[in-house]
N, C-alpha and C positions, 0 to 999 in steps of 0.2 A: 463456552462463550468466548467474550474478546481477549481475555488474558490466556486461556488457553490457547487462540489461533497464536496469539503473539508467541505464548513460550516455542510454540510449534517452530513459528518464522524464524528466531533467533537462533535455536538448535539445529534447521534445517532439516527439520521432519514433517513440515506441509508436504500435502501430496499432489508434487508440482509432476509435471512428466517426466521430467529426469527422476523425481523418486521414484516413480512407478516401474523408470527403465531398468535403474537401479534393485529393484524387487524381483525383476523379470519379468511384470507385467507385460505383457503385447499391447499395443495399441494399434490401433488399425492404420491411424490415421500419422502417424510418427506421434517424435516426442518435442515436434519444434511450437514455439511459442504462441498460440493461436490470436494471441492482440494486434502484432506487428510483423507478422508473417513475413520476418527478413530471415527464415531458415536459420534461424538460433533456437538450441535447446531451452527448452524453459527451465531453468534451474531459479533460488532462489533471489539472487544475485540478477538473473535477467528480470523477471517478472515484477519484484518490486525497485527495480534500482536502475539498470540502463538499458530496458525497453521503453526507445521514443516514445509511447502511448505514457507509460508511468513518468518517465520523464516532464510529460504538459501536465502531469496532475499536480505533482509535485512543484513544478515550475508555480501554477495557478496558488499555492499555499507559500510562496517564498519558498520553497526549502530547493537548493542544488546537492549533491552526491559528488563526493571527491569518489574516483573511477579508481585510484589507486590503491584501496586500503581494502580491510576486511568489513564486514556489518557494522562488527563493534566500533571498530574508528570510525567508521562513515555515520552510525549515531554519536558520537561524542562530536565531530570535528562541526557537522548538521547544527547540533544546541549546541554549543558557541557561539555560531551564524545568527541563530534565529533571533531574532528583536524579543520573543515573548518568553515567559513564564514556563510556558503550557504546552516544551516541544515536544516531548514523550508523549503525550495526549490526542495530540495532532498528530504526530508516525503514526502511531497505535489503529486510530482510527481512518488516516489514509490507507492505510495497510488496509486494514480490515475493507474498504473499501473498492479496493483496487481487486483484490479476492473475491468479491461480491457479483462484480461486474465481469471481471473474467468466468466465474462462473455461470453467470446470468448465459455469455458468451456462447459456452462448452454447452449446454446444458436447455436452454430455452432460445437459443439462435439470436440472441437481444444484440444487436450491433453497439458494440460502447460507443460513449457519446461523453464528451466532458463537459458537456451543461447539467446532464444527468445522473454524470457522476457527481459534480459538484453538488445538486440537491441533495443529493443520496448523505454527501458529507454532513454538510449543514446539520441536515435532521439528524445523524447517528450522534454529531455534537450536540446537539441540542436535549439529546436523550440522555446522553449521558453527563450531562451537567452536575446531577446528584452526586455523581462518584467522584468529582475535580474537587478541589479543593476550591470550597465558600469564597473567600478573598480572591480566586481567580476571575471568578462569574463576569464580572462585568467587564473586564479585557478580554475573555473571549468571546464575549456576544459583542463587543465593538469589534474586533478582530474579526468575527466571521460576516460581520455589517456590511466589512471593506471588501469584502472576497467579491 
Protein backbone atom coordinates (compact mmCIF):
# COMPACT_ATOMS: atom_id res chain seq x y z
CA UNK A 1 0.00 0.00 0.00
CA UNK A 2 0.83 3.73 0.60
CA UNK A 3 3.26 3.39 3.40
CA UNK A 4 5.05 1.00 1.60
CA UNK A 5 5.37 3.17 -1.76
CA UNK A 6 6.46 5.86 0.60
CA UNK A 7 9.17 3.84 2.46
CA UNK A 8 10.24 2.92 -1.16
CA UNK A 9 10.25 6.92 -2.11
CA UNK A 10 12.46 7.90 0.87
CA UNK A 11 14.96 5.08 0.52
CA UNK A 12 15.20 5.38 -3.22
CA UNK A 13 14.03 1.94 -4.03
CA UNK A 14 10.85 2.85 -6.47
CA UNK A 15 11.42 1.57 -9.47
CA UNK A 16 11.95 4.74 -11.41
CA UNK A 17 14.19 4.24 -14.72
CA UNK A 18 17.26 5.05 -13.27
CA UNK A 19 16.70 2.05 -10.83
CA UNK A 20 15.97 -0.06 -13.52
CA UNK A 21 19.44 1.37 -15.21
CA UNK A 22 20.81 0.92 -12.18
CA UNK A 23 19.88 -3.17 -12.05
CA UNK A 24 20.98 -3.31 -15.74
CA UNK A 25 17.68 -3.48 -16.82
CA UNK A 26 17.38 -2.47 -20.76
CA UNK A 27 14.95 -0.42 -21.69
CA UNK A 28 14.06 -0.01 -24.95
CA UNK A 29 12.87 3.18 -24.92
CA UNK A 30 15.84 4.87 -22.47
CA UNK A 31 15.72 5.89 -19.04
CA UNK A 32 14.69 9.70 -19.40
CA UNK A 33 11.68 10.83 -17.63
CA UNK A 34 8.53 10.24 -19.62
CA UNK A 35 6.28 13.22 -17.93
CA UNK A 36 8.38 16.19 -19.12
CA UNK A 37 10.42 14.84 -21.79
CA UNK A 38 13.33 17.39 -21.24
CA UNK A 39 15.81 14.35 -21.76
CA UNK A 40 16.48 14.15 -17.86
CA UNK A 41 16.87 10.80 -16.28
CA UNK A 42 14.03 9.84 -14.18
CA UNK A 43 15.52 9.39 -10.77
CA UNK A 44 13.77 9.93 -7.65
CA UNK A 45 14.68 13.57 -7.15
CA UNK A 46 13.46 14.38 -10.81
CA UNK A 47 10.10 12.62 -10.85
CA UNK A 48 8.82 13.72 -7.69
CA UNK A 49 10.56 17.09 -6.99
CA UNK A 50 11.92 19.08 -10.05
CA UNK A 51 10.05 17.75 -12.94
CA UNK A 52 7.95 21.02 -14.25
CA UNK A 53 4.81 18.46 -14.55
CA UNK A 54 5.42 17.56 -10.60
CA UNK A 55 6.43 20.94 -9.92
CA UNK A 56 2.31 22.43 -10.97
CA UNK A 57 1.14 19.53 -8.79
CA UNK A 58 2.86 20.49 -6.04
CA UNK A 59 2.64 24.18 -6.94
CA UNK A 60 -1.60 23.46 -7.06
CA UNK A 61 -1.31 22.10 -3.12
CA UNK A 62 1.00 25.09 -1.92
CA UNK A 63 3.90 23.16 -1.36
CA UNK A 64 7.57 24.68 -3.26
CA UNK A 65 10.86 22.24 -3.05
CA UNK A 66 14.13 24.16 -2.05
CA UNK A 67 16.28 22.53 -5.31
CA UNK A 68 19.20 22.59 -2.88
CA UNK A 69 19.03 19.94 -0.21
CA UNK A 70 18.56 16.27 0.03
CA UNK A 71 14.47 14.65 0.32
CA UNK A 72 15.00 14.86 3.96
CA UNK A 73 15.58 18.68 4.10
CA UNK A 74 13.38 19.35 1.32
CA UNK A 75 10.47 17.46 3.72
CA UNK A 76 11.47 19.18 6.79
CA UNK A 77 12.11 22.80 5.23
CA UNK A 78 8.30 21.91 2.89
CA UNK A 79 6.41 21.56 6.71
CA UNK A 80 7.68 24.50 7.96
CA UNK A 81 6.15 26.31 4.78
CA UNK A 82 3.01 24.68 4.96
CA UNK A 83 0.15 26.66 6.79
CA UNK A 84 -1.50 23.19 7.85
CA UNK A 85 -1.27 20.31 10.22
CA UNK A 86 -1.62 17.59 7.74
CA UNK A 87 1.86 18.14 5.53
CA UNK A 88 3.23 14.55 5.66
CA UNK A 89 -0.25 13.39 4.68
CA UNK A 90 -0.44 15.61 1.76
CA UNK A 91 3.47 14.62 0.31
CA UNK A 92 2.43 11.03 1.03
CA UNK A 93 -0.51 11.07 -0.94
CA UNK A 94 0.71 13.67 -3.69
CA UNK A 95 3.37 11.24 -4.06
CA UNK A 96 1.42 8.40 -4.40
CA UNK A 97 -0.36 10.25 -6.87
CA UNK A 98 2.07 11.58 -9.00
CA UNK A 99 3.17 7.68 -9.28
CA UNK A 100 -0.20 6.92 -10.29
CA UNK A 101 -0.40 9.02 -13.14
CA UNK A 102 3.00 8.42 -14.47
CA UNK A 103 2.16 5.10 -14.52
CA UNK A 104 -1.33 5.47 -15.80
CA UNK A 105 1.33 7.33 -18.51
CA UNK A 106 3.96 4.17 -19.04
CA UNK A 107 1.57 1.80 -19.08
CA UNK A 108 -2.17 2.73 -20.38
CA UNK A 109 -0.93 5.73 -22.81
CA UNK A 110 -3.23 8.12 -20.39
CA UNK A 111 -1.80 11.71 -21.19
CA UNK A 112 -1.41 13.43 -17.50
CA UNK A 113 -3.74 16.07 -16.95
CA UNK A 114 -3.67 18.23 -13.73
CA UNK A 115 -7.49 18.59 -13.39
CA UNK A 116 -7.28 14.81 -13.23
CA UNK A 117 -4.74 14.47 -11.24
CA UNK A 118 -6.21 16.90 -8.91
CA UNK A 119 -9.56 14.63 -8.74
CA UNK A 120 -7.41 11.73 -8.32
CA UNK A 121 -5.91 13.65 -5.02
CA UNK A 122 -9.02 14.87 -3.63
CA UNK A 123 -10.67 11.26 -3.66
CA UNK A 124 -7.13 9.28 -2.40
CA UNK A 125 -7.71 12.17 0.46
CA UNK A 126 -10.98 11.69 1.08
CA UNK A 127 -10.30 7.75 1.43
CA UNK A 128 -8.08 7.93 3.53
CA UNK A 129 -9.54 10.27 6.15
CA UNK A 130 -9.91 7.21 8.58
CA UNK A 131 -6.19 6.88 8.91
CA UNK A 132 -5.37 11.07 9.79
CA UNK A 133 -5.96 11.91 12.82
CA UNK A 134 -9.87 12.74 13.92
CA UNK A 135 -9.11 16.56 15.03
CA UNK A 136 -7.68 17.04 11.60
CA UNK A 137 -10.82 16.14 9.55
CA UNK A 138 -12.31 19.27 9.24
CA UNK A 139 -9.12 21.34 7.99
CA UNK A 140 -8.50 19.09 5.64
CA UNK A 141 -11.86 18.81 4.03
CA UNK A 142 -11.93 22.91 4.15
CA UNK A 143 -8.38 22.75 2.75
CA UNK A 144 -9.17 20.46 0.00
CA UNK A 145 -12.62 22.71 -0.59
CA UNK A 146 -10.07 25.59 -1.48
CA UNK A 147 -8.02 23.40 -3.87
Amino acid sequence: GQKFFFWLLLRDRLNTRNMLRRRNKFLEEGYCCVMCHLDIEETIEHLFFSCPLAATRWFALGIIWDEEVNIHEKLLIARNLFSQPFFMEIFMIGAWCLWNERNALIFYNKAPNISSWKTAFKKEVTEHLFRIKRSLHRSIVQWLNAL
